[in-house]
C-alpha positions in Angstrom: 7.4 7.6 27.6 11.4 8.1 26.7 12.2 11.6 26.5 13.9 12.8 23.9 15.8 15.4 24.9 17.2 15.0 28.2 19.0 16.8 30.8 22.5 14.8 29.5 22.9 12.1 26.7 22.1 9.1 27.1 24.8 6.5 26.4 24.4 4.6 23.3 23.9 1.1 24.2 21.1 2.2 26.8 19.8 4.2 23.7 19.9 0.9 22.0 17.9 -1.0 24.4 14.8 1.3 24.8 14.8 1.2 21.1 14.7 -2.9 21.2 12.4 -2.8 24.2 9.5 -0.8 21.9 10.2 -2.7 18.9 8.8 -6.1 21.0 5.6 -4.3 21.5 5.1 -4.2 17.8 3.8 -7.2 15.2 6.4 -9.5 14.0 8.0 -8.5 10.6 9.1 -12.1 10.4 8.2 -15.2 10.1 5.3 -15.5 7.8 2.4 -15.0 10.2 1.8 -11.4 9.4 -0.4 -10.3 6.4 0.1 -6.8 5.7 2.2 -3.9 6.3 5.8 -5.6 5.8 7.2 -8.0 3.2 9.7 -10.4 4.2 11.3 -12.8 1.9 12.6 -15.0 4.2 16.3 -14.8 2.9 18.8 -15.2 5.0 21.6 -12.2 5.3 19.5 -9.9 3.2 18.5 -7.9 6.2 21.7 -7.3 7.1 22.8 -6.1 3.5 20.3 -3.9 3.4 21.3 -2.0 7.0 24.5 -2.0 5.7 24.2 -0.6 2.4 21.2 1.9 3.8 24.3 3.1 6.3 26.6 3.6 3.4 24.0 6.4 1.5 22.5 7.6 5.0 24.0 11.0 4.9 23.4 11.7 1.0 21.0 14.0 0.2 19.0 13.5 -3.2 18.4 17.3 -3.3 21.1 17.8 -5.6 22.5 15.1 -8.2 25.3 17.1 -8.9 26.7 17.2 -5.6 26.2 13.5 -5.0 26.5 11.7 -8.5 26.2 8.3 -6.7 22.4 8.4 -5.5 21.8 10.1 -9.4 23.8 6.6 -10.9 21.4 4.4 -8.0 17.9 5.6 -9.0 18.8 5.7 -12.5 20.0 1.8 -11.9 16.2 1.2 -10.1 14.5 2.9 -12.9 16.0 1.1 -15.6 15.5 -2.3 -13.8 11.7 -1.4 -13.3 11.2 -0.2 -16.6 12.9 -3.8 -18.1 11.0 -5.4 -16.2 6.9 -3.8 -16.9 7.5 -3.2 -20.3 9.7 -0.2 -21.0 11.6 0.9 -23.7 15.0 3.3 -24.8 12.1 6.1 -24.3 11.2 5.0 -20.9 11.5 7.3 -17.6 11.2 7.2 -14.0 12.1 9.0 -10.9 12.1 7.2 -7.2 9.9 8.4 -4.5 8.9 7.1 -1.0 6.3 5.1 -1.8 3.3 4.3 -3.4 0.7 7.3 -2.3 4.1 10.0 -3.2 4.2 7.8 -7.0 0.1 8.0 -7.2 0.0 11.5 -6.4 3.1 12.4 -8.9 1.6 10.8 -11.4 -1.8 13.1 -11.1 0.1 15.8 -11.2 1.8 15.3 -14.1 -1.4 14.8 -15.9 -3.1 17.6 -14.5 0.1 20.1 -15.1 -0.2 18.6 -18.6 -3.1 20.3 -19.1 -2.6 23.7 -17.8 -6.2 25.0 -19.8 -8.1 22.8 -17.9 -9.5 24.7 -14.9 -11.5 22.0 -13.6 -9.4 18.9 -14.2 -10.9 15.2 -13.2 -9.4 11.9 -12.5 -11.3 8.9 -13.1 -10.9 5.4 -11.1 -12.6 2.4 -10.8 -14.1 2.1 -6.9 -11.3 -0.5 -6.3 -8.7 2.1 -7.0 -6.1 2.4 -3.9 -7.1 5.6 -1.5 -4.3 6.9 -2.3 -6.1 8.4 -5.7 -8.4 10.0 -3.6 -5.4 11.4 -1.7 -4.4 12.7 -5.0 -7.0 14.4 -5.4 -7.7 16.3 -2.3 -4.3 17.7 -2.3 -4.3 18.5 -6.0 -7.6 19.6 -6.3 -8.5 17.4 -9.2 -12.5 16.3 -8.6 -12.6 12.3 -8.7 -14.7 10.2 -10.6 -15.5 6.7 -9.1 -16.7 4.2 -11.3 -18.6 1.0 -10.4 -16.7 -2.6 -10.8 -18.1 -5.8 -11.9 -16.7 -8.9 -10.5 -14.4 -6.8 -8.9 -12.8 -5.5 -11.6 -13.1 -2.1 -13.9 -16.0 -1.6 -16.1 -14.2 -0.6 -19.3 -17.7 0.7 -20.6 -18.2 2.6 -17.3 -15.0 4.1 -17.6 -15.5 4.8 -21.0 -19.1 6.8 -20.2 -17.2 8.4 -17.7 -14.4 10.2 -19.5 -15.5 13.8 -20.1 -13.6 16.9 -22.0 -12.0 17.3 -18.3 -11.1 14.2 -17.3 -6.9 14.5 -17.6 -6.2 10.7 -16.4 -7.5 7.6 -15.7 -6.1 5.3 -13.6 -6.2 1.1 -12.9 -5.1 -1.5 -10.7 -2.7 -4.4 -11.5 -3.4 -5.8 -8.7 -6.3 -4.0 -6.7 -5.3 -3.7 -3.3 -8.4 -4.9 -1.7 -8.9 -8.1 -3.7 -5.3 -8.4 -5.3 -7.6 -8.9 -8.9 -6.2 -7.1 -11.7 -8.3 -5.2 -13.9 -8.5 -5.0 -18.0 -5.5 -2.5 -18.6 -5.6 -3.8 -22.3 -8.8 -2.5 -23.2 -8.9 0.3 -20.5 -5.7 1.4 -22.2 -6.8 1.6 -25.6 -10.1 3.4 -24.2 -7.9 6.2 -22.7 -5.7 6.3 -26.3 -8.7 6.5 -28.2 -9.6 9.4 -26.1 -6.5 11.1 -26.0 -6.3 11.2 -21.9 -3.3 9.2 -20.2 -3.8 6.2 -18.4 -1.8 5.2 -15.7 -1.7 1.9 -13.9 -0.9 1.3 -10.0 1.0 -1.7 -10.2 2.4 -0.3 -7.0 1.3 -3.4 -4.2 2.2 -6.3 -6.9 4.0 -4.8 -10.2 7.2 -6.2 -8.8 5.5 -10.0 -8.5 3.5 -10.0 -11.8 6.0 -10.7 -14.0 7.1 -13.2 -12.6 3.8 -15.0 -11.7 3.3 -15.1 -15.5 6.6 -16.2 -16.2 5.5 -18.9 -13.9 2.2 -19.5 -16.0 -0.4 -17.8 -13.7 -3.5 -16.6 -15.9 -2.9 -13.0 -15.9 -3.7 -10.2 -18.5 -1.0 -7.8 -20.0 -0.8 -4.7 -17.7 2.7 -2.8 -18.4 4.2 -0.1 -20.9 4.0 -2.7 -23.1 0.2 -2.4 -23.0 -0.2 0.7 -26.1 -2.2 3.3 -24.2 -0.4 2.9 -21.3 1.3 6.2 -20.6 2.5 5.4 -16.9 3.1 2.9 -13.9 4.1 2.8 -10.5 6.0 0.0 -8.6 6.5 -0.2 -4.8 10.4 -2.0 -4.2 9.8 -2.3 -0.5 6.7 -4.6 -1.5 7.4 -7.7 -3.8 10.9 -6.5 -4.8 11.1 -7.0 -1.0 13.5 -3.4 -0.3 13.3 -1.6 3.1 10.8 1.0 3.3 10.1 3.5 1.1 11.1 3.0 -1.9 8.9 3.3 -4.9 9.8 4.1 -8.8 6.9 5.8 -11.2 7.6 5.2 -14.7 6.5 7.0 -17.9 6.6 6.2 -21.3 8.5 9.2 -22.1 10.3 12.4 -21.2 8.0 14.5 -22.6 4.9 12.8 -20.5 7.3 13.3 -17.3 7.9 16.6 -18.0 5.0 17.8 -16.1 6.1 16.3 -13.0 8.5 18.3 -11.8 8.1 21.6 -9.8 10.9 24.4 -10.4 10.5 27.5 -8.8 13.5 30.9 -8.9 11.7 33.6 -8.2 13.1 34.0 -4.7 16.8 35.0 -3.5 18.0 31.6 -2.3 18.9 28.4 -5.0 16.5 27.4 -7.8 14.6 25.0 -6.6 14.4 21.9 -9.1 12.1 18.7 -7.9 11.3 15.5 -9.7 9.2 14.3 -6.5 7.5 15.9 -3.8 10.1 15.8 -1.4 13.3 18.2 -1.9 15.5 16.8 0.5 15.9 12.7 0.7 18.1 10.6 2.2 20.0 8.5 0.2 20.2 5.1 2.6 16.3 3.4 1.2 18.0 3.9 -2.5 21.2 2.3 -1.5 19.3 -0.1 0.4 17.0 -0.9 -2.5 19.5 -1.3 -5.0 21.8 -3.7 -2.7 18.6 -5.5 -2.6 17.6 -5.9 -6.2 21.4 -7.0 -7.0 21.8 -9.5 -3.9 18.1 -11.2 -5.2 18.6 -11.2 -8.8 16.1 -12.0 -11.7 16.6 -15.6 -10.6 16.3 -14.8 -6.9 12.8 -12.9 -7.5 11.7 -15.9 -9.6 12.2 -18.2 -6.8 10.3 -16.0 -4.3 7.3 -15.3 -6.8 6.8 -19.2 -7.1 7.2 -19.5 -2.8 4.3 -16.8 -2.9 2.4 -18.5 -5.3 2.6 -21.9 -3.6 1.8 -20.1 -0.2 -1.2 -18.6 -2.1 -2.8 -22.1 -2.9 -1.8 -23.6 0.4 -4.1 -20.7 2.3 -6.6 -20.9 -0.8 -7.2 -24.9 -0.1 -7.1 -23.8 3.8 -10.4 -21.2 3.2 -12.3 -23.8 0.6 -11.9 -26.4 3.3 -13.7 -24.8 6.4 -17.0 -24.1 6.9 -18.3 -20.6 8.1 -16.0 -19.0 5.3 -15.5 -18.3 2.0 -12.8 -16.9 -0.9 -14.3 -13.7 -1.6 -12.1 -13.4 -4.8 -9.9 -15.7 -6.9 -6.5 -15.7 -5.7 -5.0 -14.9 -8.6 -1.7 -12.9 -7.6 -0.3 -12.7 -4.0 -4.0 -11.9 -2.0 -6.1 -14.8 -0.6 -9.3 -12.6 0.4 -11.8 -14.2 2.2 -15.4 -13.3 3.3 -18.0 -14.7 5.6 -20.3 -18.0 4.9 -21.9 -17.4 8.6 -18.8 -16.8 10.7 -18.2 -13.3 12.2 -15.0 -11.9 10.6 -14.3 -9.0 13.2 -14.0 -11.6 15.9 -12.7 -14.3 13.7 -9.6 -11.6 12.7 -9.0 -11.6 17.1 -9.4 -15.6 16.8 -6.4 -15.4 14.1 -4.3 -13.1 16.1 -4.8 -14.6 19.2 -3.5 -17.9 17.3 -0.5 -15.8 16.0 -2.0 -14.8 12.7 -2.1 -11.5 12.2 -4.5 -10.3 9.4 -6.1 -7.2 7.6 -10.5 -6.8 8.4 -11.7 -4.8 5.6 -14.7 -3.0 5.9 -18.0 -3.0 4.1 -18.3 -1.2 1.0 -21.2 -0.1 -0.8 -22.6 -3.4 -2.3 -19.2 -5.2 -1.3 -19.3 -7.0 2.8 -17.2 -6.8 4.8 -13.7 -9.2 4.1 -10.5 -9.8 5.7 -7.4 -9.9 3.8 -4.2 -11.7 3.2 -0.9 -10.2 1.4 0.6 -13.3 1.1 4.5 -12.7 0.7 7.4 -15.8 0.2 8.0 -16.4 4.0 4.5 -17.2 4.3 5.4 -20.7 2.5 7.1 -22.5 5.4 4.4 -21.7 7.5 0.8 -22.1 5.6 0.5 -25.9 6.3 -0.2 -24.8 9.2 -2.7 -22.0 8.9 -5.6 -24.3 7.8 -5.7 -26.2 11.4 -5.7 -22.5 13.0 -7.9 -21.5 10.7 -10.5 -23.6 11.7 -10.0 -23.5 15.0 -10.5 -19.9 14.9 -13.7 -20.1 13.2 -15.1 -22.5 15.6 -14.1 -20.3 18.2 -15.7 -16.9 16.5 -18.8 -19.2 16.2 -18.9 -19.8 20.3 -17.7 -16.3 20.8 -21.0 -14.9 18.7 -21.4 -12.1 16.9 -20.4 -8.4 17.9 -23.7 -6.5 18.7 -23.2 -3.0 17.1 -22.9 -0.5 20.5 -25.6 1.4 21.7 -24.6 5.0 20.5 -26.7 8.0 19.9 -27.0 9.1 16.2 -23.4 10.7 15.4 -22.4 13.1 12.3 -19.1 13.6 11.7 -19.4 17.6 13.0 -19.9 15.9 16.8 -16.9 14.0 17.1 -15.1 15.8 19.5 -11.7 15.0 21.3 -13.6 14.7 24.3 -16.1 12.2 22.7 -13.2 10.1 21.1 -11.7 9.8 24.5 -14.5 8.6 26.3 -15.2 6.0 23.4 -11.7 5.1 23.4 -12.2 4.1 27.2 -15.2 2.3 26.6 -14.1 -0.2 23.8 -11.0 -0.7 25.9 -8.8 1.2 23.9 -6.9 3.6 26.5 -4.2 1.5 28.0 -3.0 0.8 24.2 -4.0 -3.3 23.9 -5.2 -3.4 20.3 -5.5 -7.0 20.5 -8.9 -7.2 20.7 -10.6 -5.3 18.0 -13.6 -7.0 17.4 -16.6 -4.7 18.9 -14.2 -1.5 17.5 -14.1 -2.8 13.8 -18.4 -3.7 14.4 -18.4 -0.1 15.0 -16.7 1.1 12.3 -18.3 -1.0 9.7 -21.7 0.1 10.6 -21.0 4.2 10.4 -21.2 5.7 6.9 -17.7 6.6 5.6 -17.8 9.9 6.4 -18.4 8.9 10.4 -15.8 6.6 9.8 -13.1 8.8 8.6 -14.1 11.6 11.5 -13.9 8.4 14.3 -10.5 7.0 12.7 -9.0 10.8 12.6 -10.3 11.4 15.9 -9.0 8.2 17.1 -5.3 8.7 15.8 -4.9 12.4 16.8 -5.9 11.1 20.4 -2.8 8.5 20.4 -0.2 11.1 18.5 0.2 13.5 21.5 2.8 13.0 23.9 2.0 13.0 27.6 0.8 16.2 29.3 3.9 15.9 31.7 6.3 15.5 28.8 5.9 19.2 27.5 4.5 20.9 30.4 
């Protein structure tokens, strides 16, 4: 390990090279052959821009707009561009954050402060909902009501049954994560209006590419402010507007719905304390950086990438229909090809893809939902998906030699017995403790079979054991 604090500093271009020599242990950010995580456009010089223009802002702090006007003039430049672009109006609001969870949970909040005689608020969700609701919820105490899909999408007459005197929001998808399917915000919307709750919609993974998919004549519903009911929506610019990380914007349709948001606290002997996110002190550089990018791509720029995804999209779509052993799990209707099994196994036939330079998402089972792997299929993914169908095949014919992963022979586990001894002895034994994730096959088997209460306890257990430095580091 690199010690951070040696004896003497190190000089800066030595600093430079350790930093390069970790990066190329990590999966490439470029080059269309990775399918989640990063976003690249493929532009060229855009990169740069944005390291430049993050360097310019680094130093500002977001704490205070007073004392650095020019990161108040940038987010008020993002929020206007997001809410022109999903549906806003002259009333329209927003605040950036650091991503999508921060937007999600900020938007809870605000329904949940809304409602300060509520002592027992609830949010409800369809079961396709991002995590990050959940995440919400834990931290805000707000008890979360899952609702059932069909065809992958919100049940509006589930969600409508499930709306109680309580319930302070519910929330949609435009897309899902998952299965990149967006769900019925029209008729959700008016559901939530005709109740008198707010409803908000995570357009955080694809807001930023919707528009412009329908502009380009994909089949997709409305799903914006323009929707009436819609009360709020969250967009992720270091997704499809294709900024550095973090940078998200959560949008309301008015002041008075934002209100709620904030947190201001001055009963203490320091400065009053005044937050429109979660975070109090934020460096300027990912604004910067996200602006520079929005202005450098352009309405016309964006247009051009949307149709490159949307090509890609059908390219890996035709790939899937044509081999046997697997199968499109949902329509690829925005930037997600999601594919299931038709006899293959997926676990090894995600090591298969990898090995072949493909580097994809397994998704676990789910109630009545199987196990699927998944594709966030972004604009640099267009000069290389001709060639993901010959790989693709390849791959399946080599998960179907390999075989199936048996399930390993464990006794029965709760979540209560997963100790940091037991995690490291089943870290060993899946081949786990000299750090090659490569092959993940027999690990994902496992995890797929435990309930997700054993999986959550495994996972936590699993990431605590790799975020500790070395015993001779501190000692």
């Amino acid at each position: 390990m690199i010690d951070a604090l040696p004896e003497k500093g190190v000089p800066a271009d030595q600093i430079l090279s350790e930093l390069r020599g970790l990066r190329s242990a990590d999966l490439p950010t470029h080059g269309g052959r990775l399918f989640a995580y990063v976003y690249d456009p493929a532009v060229a010089g855009l990169d740069e821009l944005a390291r430049q223009a993050y360097a310019v802002s680094a130093s500002v702090n977001g704490l205070d707009p007073t004392a650095f006007p020019s990161l108040l003039a940038m987010e008020n430049a993002l929020v206007g561009a997001a809410a022109k672009l999903l549906g806003g109006t002259a009333a329209t609001v927003g605040s950036v954050t650091s991503g999508g969870t921060e937007s999600l949970i900020l938007a809870v909040k605000a329904a949940r402060d809304a409602h300060p005689s509520i002592a027992n608020p609830r949010l409800v969700v369809p079961s396709t909902a991002h995590a990050a609701f959940a995440k919400a919820a834990h931290y805000l105490r707000v008890a979360l009501d899952v609702v059932p899909v069909k065809d992958l999408r919100a049940d509006p007459s589930l969600v409508e049954a499930a709306i109680g005197p309580d319930t302070v929001l519910v929330a949609a998808s435009a897309p899902s994560y998952a299965h990149g399917v967006v769900d019925p915000i029209p008729a959700l919307a008016a559901i939530a209006r005709d109740r008198g709750v707010r409803f908000h919609v995570d357009a955080c993974f694809g807001g930023w590419i919707l528009p412009y998919l329908r502009r380009l004549g994909a089949d997709l519903p409305p799903f914006d402010l323009s929707v009436p009911g819609v009360t709020s929506i969250s967009v992720d610019l270091h997704k499809y507007a294709y900024a550095p990380k973090g940078v998200s914007v959560l949008l309301h349709a008015s002041e008075e719905l934002r209100r709620p948001q904030y947190f201001a606290y001055a009963d203490w002997p320091g400065y009053t304390m005044i937050n429109p996110v979660i975070s109090s002190t934020r460096s300027g550089g990912p604004i910067a950086a996200a602006l520079a990018t929005l202005r450098s791509l352009g309405d016309a720029g964006y247009l051009e990438l949307a149709a490159a995804t949307r090509e890609a999209v059908g390219i890996l779509g035709d790939a899937v229909r044509a081999v046997d052993g697997v199968r499109l799990y949902a329509p690829p209707e925005t930037s997600v090809v999601c594919l299931a099994s038709d006899g293959v196994d997926l676990f090894v036939l995600a090591d298969e893809l990898a090995a072949r330079g493909w580097h994809t998402q397994p998704q676990m089972a789910y109630r009545d939902l199987p196990s699927t792997i998944h594709l966030t299929v972004t604009a640099s993914v267009r000069p290389t998906a001709a060639s993901f169908a010959s790989d693709l095949s390849d791959a399946v014919a080599a998960a179907e030699a390999r075989g199936p992963v048996q399930v390993p022979n464990l006794p029965p586990l709760s979540p209560e017995m997963i100790t940091p001894d037991f995690i490291a002895g089943l870290a060993a034994g899946l081949g786990l403790g000299d750090g090659d994730f490569s092959r993940m096959a027999e690990v994902n088997t496992l995890l797929n079979a435990a309930p997700p209460a054993l999986r959550e306890a495994l996972l936590t257990g699993f990431l605590s054991l790799l975020q500790r430095p070395a015993a001779n580091e501190v000692g």
